[in-house]
C-alpha positions as CSV (number, residue, x, y, z in Angstrom):
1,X,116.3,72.7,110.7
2,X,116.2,76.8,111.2
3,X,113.6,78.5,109.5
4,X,114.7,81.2,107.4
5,X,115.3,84.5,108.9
6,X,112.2,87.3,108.7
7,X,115.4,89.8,107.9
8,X,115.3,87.8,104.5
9,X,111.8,88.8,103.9
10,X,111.0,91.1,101.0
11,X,109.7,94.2,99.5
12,X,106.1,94.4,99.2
13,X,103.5,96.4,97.1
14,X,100.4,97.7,98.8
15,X,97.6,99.5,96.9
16,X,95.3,101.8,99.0
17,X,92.1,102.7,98.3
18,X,92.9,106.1,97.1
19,X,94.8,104.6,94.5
20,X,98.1,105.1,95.7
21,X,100.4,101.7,95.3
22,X,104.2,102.3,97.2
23,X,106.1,99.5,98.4
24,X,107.6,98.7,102.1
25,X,109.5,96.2,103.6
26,X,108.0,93.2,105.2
27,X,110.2,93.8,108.6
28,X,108.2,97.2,108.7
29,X,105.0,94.8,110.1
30,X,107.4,92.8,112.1
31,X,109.1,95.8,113.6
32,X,105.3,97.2,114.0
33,X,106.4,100.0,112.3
34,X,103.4,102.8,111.0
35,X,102.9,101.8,107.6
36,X,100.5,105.0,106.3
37,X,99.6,106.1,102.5
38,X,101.3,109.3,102.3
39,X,98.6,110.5,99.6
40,X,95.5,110.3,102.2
41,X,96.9,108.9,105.4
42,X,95.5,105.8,105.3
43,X,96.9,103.5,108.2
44,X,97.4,100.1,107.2
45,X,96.2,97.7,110.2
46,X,99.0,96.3,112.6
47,X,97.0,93.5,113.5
48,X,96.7,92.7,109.6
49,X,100.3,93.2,109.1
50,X,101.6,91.0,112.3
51,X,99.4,88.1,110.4
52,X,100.8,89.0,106.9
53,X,104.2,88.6,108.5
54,X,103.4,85.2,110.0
55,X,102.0,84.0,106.7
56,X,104.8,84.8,104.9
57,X,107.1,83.4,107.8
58,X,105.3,80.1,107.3
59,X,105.8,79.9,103.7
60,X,109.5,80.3,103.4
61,X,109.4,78.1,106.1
62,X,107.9,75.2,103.7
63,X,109.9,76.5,101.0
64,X,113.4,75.8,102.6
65,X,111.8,72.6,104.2
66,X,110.5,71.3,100.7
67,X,114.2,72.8,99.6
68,X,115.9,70.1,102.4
69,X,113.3,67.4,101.5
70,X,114.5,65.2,98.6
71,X,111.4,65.5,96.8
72,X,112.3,67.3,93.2
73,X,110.3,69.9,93.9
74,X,110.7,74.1,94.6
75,X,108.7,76.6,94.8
76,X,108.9,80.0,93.6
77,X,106.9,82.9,94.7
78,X,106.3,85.0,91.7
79,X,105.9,89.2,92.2
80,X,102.7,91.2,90.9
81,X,102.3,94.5,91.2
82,X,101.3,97.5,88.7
83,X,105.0,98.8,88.6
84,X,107.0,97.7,85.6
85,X,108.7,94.8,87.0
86,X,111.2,92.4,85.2
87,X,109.7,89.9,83.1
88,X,108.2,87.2,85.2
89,X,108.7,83.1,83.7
90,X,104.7,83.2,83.9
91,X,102.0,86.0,83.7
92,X,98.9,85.5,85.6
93,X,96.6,86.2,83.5
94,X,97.3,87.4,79.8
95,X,95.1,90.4,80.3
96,X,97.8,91.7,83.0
97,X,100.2,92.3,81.0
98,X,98.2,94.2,78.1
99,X,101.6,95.6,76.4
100,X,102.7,91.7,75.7
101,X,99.4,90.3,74.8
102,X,100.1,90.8,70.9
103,X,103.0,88.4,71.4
104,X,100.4,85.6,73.4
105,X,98.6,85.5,69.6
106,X,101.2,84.8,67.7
C-alpha cells in the first residue's frame, strides 16, 4: 500500500503574530521553501514546518489506510481559518461563526 503523495497536500492558513493570516502550500515546507509574513517579516521556522509536513504526511497516510481497511469508517479533515470559506458540514464551535449563530437558536 503507497502512501499518498505530499504533492496532494493542501493549502494552508497561517496567522502571524502581527495579525496577518495568508495561506501557502504545504509543499512550500517540504520543498524548505522561505515561508515569511510579508507585513513584518516574520520567518516561519523550517524546523517547525519539516515536522508539520510529516504530521500531515502521517495522517493522510491513516486516512487512505482506514480508506483500504474495511472498517465503515472515513475521516474527513475539516478547514478553519478566518477567511470566508464554504460552508463546512460542522462548525467548531457556534461562536466561530458569529454571522450563522441566529440560525443555531432557532
Amino acid at each position: 500500500m503507497t502512501p499518498p503523495s505530499v504533492m496532494m497536500f493542501p493549502r494552508i492558513t497561517l496567522h502571524c503574530t502581527c495579525g496577518n493570516e495568508f495561506t501557502i502550500n504545504v509543499m512550500r515546507f517540504k520543498n524548505r521553501e522561505l515561508v515569511c509574513c510579508l507585513i513584518c517579516g516574520a520567518i516561519f521556522p523550517e524546523d517547525l514546518g519539516e515536522k508539520f509536513v510529516k504530521a500531515l504526511q502521517d495522517m493522510f497516510t491513516v486516512k487512505h489506510e482506514l480508506e483500504n481497511h474495511d472498517s465503515g469508517f472515513d475521516i474527513s479533515f475539516l478547514y478553519k481559518s478566518t477567511f470566508t470559506q464554504p460552508p463546512a458540514p460542522h462548525p467548531f464551535e457556534p461562536e466561530d461563526f458569529p454571522e450563522t449563530e441566529h440560525l443555531q437558536q432557532g
